[in-house]
N, C-alpha and C positions, 0 to 999 in steps of 0.2 A: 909549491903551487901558487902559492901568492903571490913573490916575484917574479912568477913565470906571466901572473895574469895583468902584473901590472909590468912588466914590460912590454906586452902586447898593447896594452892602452897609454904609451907614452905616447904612440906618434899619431891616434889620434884626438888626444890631448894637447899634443904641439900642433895638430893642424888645427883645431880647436884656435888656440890662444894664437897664431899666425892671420887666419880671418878675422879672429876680432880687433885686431890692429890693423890689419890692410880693409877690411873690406868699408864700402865708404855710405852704403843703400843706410837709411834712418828707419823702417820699415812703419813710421807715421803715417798715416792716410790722407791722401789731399782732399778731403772734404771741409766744403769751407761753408759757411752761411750762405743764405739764399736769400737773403734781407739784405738791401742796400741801406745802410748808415751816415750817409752821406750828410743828413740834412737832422743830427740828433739832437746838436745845439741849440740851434735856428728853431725847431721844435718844442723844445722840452724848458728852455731855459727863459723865463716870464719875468723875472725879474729882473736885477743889475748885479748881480754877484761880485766880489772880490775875486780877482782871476786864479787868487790862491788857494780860494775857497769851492770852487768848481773840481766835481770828480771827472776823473778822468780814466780809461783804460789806458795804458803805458805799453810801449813795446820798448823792452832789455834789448840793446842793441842791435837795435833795429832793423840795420840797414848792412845786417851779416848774412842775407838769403843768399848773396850769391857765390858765400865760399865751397870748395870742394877740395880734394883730395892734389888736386893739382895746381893751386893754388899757391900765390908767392909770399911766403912770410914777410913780417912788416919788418923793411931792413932798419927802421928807426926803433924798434923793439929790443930791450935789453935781452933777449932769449934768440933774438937771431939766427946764433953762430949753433945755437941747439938746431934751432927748428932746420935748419939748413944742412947740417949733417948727413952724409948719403946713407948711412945706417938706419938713424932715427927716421929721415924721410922712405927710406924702402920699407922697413919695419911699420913704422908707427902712420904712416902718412893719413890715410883712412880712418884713425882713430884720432886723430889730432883734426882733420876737420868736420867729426863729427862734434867735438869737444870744444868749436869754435861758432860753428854758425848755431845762432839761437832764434832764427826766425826764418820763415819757409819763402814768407810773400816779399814782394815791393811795396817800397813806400806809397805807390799809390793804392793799391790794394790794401796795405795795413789802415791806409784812413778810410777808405772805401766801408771799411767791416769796422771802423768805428774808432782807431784807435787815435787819439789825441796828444802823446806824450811822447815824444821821438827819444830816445836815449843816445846821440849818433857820437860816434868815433871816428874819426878821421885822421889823416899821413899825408904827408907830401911829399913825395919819392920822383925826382930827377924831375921838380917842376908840376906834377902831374897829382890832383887829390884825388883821394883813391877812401872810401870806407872799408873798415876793419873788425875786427874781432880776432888781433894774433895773427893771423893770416889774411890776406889782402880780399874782399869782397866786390866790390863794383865802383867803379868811377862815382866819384863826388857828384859831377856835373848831370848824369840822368837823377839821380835820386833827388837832388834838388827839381828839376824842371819837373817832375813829378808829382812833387808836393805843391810847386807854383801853379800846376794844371787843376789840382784838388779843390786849393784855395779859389781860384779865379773861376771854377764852377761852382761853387757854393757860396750861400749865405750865413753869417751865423756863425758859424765854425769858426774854432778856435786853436789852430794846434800851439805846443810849446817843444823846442827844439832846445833840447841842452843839450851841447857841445861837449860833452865830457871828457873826451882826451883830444887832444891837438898834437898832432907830433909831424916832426921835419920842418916846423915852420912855425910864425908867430901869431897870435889869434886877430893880431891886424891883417898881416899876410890876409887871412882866410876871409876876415868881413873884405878886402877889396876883389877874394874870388866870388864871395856870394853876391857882389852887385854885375861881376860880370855875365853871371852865367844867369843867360834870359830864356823864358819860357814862353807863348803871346805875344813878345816885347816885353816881360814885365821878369822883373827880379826879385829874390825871394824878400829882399830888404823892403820891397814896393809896397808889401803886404804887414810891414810895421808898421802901423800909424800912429803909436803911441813916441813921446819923447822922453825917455827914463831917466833924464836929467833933470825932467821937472815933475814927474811922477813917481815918488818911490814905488815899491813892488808892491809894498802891503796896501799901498792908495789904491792899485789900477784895478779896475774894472770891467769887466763883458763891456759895455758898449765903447769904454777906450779902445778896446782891442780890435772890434770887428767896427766898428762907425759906417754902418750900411751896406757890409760885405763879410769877407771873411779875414782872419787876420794872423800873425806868427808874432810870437812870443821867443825871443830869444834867447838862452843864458851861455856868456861866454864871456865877456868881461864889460867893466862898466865902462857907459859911452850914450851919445845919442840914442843909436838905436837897441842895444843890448843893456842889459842887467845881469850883475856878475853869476858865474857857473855857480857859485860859493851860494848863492841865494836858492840852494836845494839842498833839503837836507832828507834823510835816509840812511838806514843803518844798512852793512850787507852783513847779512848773517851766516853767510862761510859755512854752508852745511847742504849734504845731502839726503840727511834726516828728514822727510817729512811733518813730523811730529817736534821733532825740534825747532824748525823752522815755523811752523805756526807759532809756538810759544815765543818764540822770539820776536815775532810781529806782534804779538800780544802784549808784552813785556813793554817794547814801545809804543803802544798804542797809548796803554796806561799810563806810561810817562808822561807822553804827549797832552792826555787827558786829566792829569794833575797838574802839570805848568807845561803851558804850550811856549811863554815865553818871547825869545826874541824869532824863533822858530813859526812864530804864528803868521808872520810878514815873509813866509817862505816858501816856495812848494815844496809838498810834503809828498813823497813819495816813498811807496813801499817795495822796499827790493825783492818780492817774491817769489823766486826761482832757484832753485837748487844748484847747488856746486858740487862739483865733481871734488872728491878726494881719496887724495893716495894713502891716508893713514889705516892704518888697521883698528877695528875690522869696517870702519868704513868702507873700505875699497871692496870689498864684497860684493855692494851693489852695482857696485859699475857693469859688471854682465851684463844684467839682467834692464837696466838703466837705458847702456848702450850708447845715446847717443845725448846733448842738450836739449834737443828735438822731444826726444820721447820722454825726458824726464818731465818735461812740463807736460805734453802730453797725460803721461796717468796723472801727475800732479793739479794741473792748475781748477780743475772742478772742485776740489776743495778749501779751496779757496774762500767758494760761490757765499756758504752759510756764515763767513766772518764777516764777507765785505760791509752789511750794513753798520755792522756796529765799529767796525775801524774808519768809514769816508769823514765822519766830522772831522776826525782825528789827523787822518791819513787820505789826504782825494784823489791820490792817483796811486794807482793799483799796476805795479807793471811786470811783466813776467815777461819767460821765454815764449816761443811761439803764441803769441798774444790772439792769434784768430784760430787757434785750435775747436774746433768743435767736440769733440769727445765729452759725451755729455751733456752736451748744448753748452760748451763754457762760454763763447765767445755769445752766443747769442742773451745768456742768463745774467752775462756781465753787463752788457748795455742795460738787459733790463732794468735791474737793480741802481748801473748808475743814473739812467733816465728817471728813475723815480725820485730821485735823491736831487737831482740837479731842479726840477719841477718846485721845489720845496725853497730853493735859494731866494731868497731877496737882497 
């Protein structure tokens, strides 16, 4: 009777485990804030802060809303010849760019709701820069004019853009795309007005940065207008554990809190987002998980009760979907950092 019942429940248990690799919906809700953010710097920040010292909310790869299930793997990616597989792509395709994209909005929307901290990844495939997450996400060229529209409408504001992977090309390559690609007339290098060769990172300051407007912070290598990528530092904590992941931002926090070091001339960033894992029994959650999306989703509100006591520490807080609401996350997170930024001198 047993085998008879569970042969009747194999197929569908295999249609089961068939959707959760094809099907590609995040089943996350598009409710986003209903506060514009636009202007929380320009507001809340009264004194001259060290720009290392300013919290910030962060968006994890930022600039991956526009992956989907039909999307082109990044041919400069050592996983390639995997992801390109007709098998893995029939089977898995839906589950691989759930497991890629970790943010819903555009870069202009992500600042709009407040967020400061770009995480971006970027390819350069047959000429052409493209953002990523593993799989190919949206042209270079909008997500920048985007950001140059943000800037060039506000005061105050301060974003910081690390460059954190560069691939198919050299990170001079890319500083001679960022000055081609204009928004206004203006390009996003316009909106540097500091000179990193005569300011170290740990020197530079809020009114360096925005000098009667708004202004970008670059990390990609050292040069006039950038300060190296290397000048971030951040643990990833490789877990889809919940609980384990708090401890481990804790852990560092402490650290940081007993000898901050050469670390203190750094932005300090917290990698707060959950990983997916194949190990056992890890991999359990993943059902239930589903997607990048959703795991930040239930996750990122608990966050809210840590952040004060980690921003001296740690002042940029960055996770997967960064303007999640669930909970009021995204709206609780400004709060918290607007109070904390208020307090800078």
């Amino acid at each position: 009777m047993k085998k008879k019942s569970l042969l009747l429940a194999l197929p569908a248990l295999g249609a089961a485990a068939l959707g959760f690799c094809k099907a590609t919906w995040d089943f996350t809700p598009d409710s986003f804030t209903e506060n514009d953010y636009s202007d929380i710097m320009g507001k809340n920040i009264k004194g001259n802060p060290r720009a290392v010292d300013i919290a910030m909310l962060g968006a994890h790869d930022a600039l991956s809303d526009g992956i989907a299930a039909k999307s082109s793997p990044d041919p400069n990616s050592p996983d390639v010849a995997m992801l390109r597989n007709p098998l893995i792509a029939f089977i898995g395709g839906g589950l691989i760019a759930r497991l890629s994209k970790a943010q819903k909005s555009r870069a202009y929307d992500l600042a709009r709701r407040g967020v400061r901290f770009f995480d971006v990844r970027c390819t350069c495939v047959e000429g052409k820069w493209h953002t990523l997450h593993g799989l190919l996400s949206r042209p270079l060229e909008d997500c920048l004019r985007e950001l140059v529209q943000f800037m060039d409408e506000t005061h105050g504001e301060v974003l910081v853009l690390s460059f954190h992977h560069v691939k198919g090309a050299t990170a001079e390559d890319l500083l001679d795309y960022l000055v081609a690609v204009k928004a206004r007339g203006k390009s996003l290098l316009d909106f540097v007005r500091y000179d990193a060769n005569a300011i170290p990172l740990g020197e530079l300051r809020y009114s360096d940065i925005t000098r009667g407007g708004s202004g970008a912070v670059i990390l990609l290598r050292p040069g006039e207008k950038c300060y190296s990528s290397e000048q971030l530092y951040g643990q990833w904590h490789n877990t889809n554990n919940p609980e384990v992941l708090l401890r481990g931002i804790e852990a560092e926090n402490k650290s940081l809190k007993a000898d901050m070091g050469e670390r203190g001339d750094c932005f300090r960033w917290s990698q707060s987002q959950l990983t997916p894992q194949l190990s056992w029994p890890a991999v359990l959650r993943a059902a239930p998980d589903w997607s990048l999306l959703m795991m930040a989703h239930r996750f990122n509100y608990k966050l809210l009760e840590h952040i004060p006591a980690w921003l001296p520490q740690i002042p940029i807080i960055s996770v997967d979907y960064a303007d999640s609401m669930n909970r009021g996350f995204n709206d609780r997170a400004i709060e918290i950092i607007n109070a904390y930024n208020r307090k800078l001198i």
